[in-house]
KOLKE-653330 format. One record per residue (C-alpha): residue in one letter; residue number from 1; z, x, y; chain. Coordinates in steps of 0.02 Angstrom, whole numbers, plus 50000, padded with zeros to 5 digits. Example, Ala and Ser with C-alpha at 12.3 -4.5 7.8 and 13.67 -1.06 7.14 Angstrom:
// KOLKE-653330
  r    k     pz     px     py  c
  a    1  50390  50615  49775  A
  s    2  50357  50684  49947  A
// end
This chain:
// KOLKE-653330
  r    k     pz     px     py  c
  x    1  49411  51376  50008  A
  x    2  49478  51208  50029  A
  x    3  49682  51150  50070  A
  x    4  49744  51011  49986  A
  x    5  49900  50890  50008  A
  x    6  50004  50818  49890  A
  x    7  50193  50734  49880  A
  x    8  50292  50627  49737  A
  x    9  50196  50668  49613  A
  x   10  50365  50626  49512  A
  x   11  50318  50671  49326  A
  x   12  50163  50596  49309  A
  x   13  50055  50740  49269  A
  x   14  49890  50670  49185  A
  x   15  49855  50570  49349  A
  x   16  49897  50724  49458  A
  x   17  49805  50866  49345  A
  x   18  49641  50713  49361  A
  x   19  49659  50732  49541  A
  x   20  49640  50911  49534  A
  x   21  49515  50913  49412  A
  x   22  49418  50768  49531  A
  x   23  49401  50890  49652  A
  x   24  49360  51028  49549  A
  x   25  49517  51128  49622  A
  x   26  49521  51326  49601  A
  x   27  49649  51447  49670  A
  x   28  49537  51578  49612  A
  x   29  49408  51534  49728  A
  x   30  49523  51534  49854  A
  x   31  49571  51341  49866  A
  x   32  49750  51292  49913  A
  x   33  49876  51173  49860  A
  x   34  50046  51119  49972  A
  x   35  50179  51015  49864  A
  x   36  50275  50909  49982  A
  x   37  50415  50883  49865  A
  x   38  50454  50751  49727  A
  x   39  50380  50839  49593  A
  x   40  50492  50754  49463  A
  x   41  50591  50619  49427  A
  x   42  50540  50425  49348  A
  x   43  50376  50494  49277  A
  x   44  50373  50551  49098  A
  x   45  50326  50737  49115  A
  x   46  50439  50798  49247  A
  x   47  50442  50977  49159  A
  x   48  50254  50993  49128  A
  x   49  50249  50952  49318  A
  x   50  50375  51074  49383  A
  x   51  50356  51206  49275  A
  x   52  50150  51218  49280  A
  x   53  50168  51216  49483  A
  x   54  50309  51383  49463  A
  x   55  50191  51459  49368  A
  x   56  50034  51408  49459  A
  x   57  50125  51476  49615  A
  x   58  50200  51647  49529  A
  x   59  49999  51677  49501  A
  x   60  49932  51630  49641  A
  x   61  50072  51643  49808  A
  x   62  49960  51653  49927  A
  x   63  49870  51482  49877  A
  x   64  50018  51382  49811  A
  x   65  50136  51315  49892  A
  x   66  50317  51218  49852  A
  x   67  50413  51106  49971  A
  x   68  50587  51034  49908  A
  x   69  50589  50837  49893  A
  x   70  50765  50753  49881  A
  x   71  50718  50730  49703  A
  x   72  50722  50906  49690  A
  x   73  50899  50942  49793  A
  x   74  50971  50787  49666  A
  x   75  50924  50910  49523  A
  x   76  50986  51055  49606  A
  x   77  51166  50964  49644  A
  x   78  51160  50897  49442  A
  x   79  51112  51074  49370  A
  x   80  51270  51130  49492  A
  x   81  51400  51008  49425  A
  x   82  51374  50921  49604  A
  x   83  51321  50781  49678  A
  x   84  51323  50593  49609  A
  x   85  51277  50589  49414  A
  x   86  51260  50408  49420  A
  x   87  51158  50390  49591  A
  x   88  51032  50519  49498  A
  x   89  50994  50466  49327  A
  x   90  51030  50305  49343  A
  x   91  50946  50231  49507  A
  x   92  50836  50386  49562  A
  x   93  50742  50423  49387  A
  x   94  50838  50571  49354  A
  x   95  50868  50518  49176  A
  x   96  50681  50565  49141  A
  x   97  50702  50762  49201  A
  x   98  50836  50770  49111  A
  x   99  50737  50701  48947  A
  x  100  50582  50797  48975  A
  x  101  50682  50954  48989  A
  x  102  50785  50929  48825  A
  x  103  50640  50883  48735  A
  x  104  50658  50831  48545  A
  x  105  50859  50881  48570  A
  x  106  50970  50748  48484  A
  x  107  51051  50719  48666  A
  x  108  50896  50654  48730  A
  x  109  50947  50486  48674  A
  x  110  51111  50506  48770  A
  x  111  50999  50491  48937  A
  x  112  50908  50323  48908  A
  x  113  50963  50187  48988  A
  x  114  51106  50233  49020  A
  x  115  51220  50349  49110  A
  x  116  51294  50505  48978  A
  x  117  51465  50536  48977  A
  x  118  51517  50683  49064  A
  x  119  51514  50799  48916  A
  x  120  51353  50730  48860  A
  x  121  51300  50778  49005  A
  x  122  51364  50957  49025  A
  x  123  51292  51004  48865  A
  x  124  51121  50941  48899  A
  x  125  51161  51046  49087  A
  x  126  51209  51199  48978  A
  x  127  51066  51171  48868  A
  x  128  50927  51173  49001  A
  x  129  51005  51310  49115  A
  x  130  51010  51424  48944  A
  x  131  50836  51368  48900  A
  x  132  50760  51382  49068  A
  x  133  50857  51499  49171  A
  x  134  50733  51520  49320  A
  x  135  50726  51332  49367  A
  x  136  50910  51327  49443  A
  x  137  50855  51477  49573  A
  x  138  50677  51413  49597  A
  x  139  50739  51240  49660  A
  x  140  50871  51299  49769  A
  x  141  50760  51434  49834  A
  x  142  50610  51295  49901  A
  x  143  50584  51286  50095  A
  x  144  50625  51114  50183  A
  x  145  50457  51133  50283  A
  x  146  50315  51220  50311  A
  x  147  50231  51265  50482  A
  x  148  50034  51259  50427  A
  x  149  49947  51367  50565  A
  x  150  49796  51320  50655  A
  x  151  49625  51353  50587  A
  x  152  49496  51388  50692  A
  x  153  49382  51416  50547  A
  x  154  49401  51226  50478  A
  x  155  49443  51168  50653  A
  x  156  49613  51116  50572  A
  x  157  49755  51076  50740  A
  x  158  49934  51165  50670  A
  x  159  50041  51039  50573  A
  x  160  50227  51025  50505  A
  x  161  50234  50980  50327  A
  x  162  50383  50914  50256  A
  x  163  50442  50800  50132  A
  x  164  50531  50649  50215  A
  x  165  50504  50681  50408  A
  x  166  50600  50737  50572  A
  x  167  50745  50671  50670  A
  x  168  50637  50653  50830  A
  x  169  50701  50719  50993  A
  x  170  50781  50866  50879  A
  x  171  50717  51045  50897  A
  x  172  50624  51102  50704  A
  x  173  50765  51249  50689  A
  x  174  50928  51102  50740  A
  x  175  50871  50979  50617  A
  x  176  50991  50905  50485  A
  x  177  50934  50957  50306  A
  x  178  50993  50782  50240  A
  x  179  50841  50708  50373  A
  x  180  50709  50819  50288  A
  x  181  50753  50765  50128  A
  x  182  50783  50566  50165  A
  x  183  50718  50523  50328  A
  x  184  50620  50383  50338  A
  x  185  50606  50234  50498  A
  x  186  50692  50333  50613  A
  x  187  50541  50464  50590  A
  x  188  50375  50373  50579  A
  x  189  50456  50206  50699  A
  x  190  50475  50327  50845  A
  x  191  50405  50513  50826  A
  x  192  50302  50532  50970  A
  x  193  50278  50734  50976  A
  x  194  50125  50828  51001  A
  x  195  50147  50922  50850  A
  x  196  50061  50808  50689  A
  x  197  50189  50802  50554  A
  x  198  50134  50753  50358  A
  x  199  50247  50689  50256  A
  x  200  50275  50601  50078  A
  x  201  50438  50531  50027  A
  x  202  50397  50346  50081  A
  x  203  50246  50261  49995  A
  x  204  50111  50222  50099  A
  x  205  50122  50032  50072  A
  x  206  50288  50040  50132  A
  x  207  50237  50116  50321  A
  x  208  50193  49984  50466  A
  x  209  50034  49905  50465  A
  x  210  49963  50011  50318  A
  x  211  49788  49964  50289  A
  x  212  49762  49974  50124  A
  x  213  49692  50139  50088  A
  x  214  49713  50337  50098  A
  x  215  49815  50410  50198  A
  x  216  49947  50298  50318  A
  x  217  49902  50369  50513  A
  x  218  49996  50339  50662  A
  x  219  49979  50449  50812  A
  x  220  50020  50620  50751  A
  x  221  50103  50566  50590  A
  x  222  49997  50559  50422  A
  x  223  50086  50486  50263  A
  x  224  50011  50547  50080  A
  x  225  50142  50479  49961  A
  x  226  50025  50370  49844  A
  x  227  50193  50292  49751  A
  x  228  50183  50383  49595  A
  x  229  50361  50362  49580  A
  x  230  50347  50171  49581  A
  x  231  50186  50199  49444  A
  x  232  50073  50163  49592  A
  x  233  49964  50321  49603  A
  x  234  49939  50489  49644  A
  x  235  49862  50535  49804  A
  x  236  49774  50705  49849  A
  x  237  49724  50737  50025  A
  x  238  49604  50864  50094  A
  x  239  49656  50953  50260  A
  x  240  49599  50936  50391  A
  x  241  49458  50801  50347  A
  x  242  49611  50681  50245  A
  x  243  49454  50654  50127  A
  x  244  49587  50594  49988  A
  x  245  49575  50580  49800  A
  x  246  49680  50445  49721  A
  x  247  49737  50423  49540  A
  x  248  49799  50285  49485  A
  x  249  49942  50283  49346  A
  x  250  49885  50147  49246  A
  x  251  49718  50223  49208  A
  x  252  49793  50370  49173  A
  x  253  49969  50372  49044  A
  x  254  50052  50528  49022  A
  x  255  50122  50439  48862  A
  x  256  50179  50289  48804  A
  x  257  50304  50219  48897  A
  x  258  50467  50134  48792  A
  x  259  50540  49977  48892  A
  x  260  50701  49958  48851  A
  x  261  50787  49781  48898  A
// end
């Protein structure tokens, strides 16, 4: 009955089902698994990702659980007709959702390298929300955070998880949603609360004085985003030990990958 950690996976799903596999991962025997958001986007098999994890969870609530990532609430704002259609495909990988969930559809050429036109696009949105009309509610319905308990069993202290981190000084219920979701030096340069928070969102090589392995730790903050989305790796972290399981993507292709210059 083990609890594991994960964030960003962002579409890569061979290195992340390896991970699980590593660790010979069962929700039937009682293990758990907490998403911290960034399931999708740059990686080739953002579906396979998302949808496997909705299902995963639908079996198995009390074992699985989702966190939104801004990825996620940049998907929710596209599938709404929101948002910035450019900022998403373009510079946050949203072009690859969008071409995992269409598939073999003749507009899936429409969505590489470069942005669609705005009916391209609202056919490929009417396409996918008439396809798959559960993935609209499951995003929007995803918690910001997660208050893990304390385990006396496992000796495990209570922890916040959450995707990008905390505006510090800011009571859990007052925080901005916008700072969940995109938070990043104003959280781990000068959170100093009692409560340890884990996050993903920034890659661990990009926190202060990394050292080169597992988990980033400072104080009562633990990073676990292994930079899938920059085709780094996928890291999975055991709670409360942070034994961690990393992945890397280049040993591991989802499927060939098409450069286009």
């Amino acid at each position: 009955m083990a609890t594991y950690l994960v964030s960003d996976i962002h579409g890569q799903n061979q290195a992340f089902q390896k991970a699980l596999q590593d660790v010979s991962f069962s929700p039937q025997a009682g293990d758990r698994l907490f998403v911290l958001g960034d399931m999708i986007d740059r990686g080739p098999e953002s579906k396979e990702v998302l949808l496997d994890l909705l299902t995963l969870r639908q079996t198995y609530p009390n074992q699985i659980y989702l966190i939104k990532g801004n990825h996620e609430q940049m998907l929710v704002d596209w599938l709404s007709g929101n948002g910035n259609p450019e900022l998403y495909l373009r510079y946050n990988g949203g072009d690859a959702t969008i071409r995992s969930f269409l598939e073999n559809h003749p507009l899936r050429r429409a969505f590489l390298n470069r942005v669609p036109s705005l009916q391209e696009q609202e056919e490929a949105r009417q396409f996918i929300l008439s396809r798959y009309p559960a993935i609209l509610p499951a995003l929007s319905s995803l918690p910001l955070y997660i208050e893990l308990p304390a385990d006396p069993r496992t000796g495990a202290p209570a922890a916040l998880l959450v995707h990008a981190g905390i505006r510090p000084g800011v009571p859990l219920q007052e925080q901005n949603p916008h700072d969940l979701l995109w938070i990043r030096e104003p959280f781990y340069q000068n959170y100093d609360g009692e409560l340890p928070v884990i996050f993903g969102h920034t890659p661990v090589p990009g926190l202060p004085q990394y050292d080169g392995s597992g988990p980033w730790r400072r104080d009562n903050m633990v990073g676990i985003d292994g930079g899938a989305g920059y085709w780094r790796g996928v890291m999975l972290v055991e709670w409360p030990s942070l034994q961690t399981t990393f992945v890397p993507i280049r040993e591991r292709q989802s499927s060939p990958q098409v450069r286009v210059y």
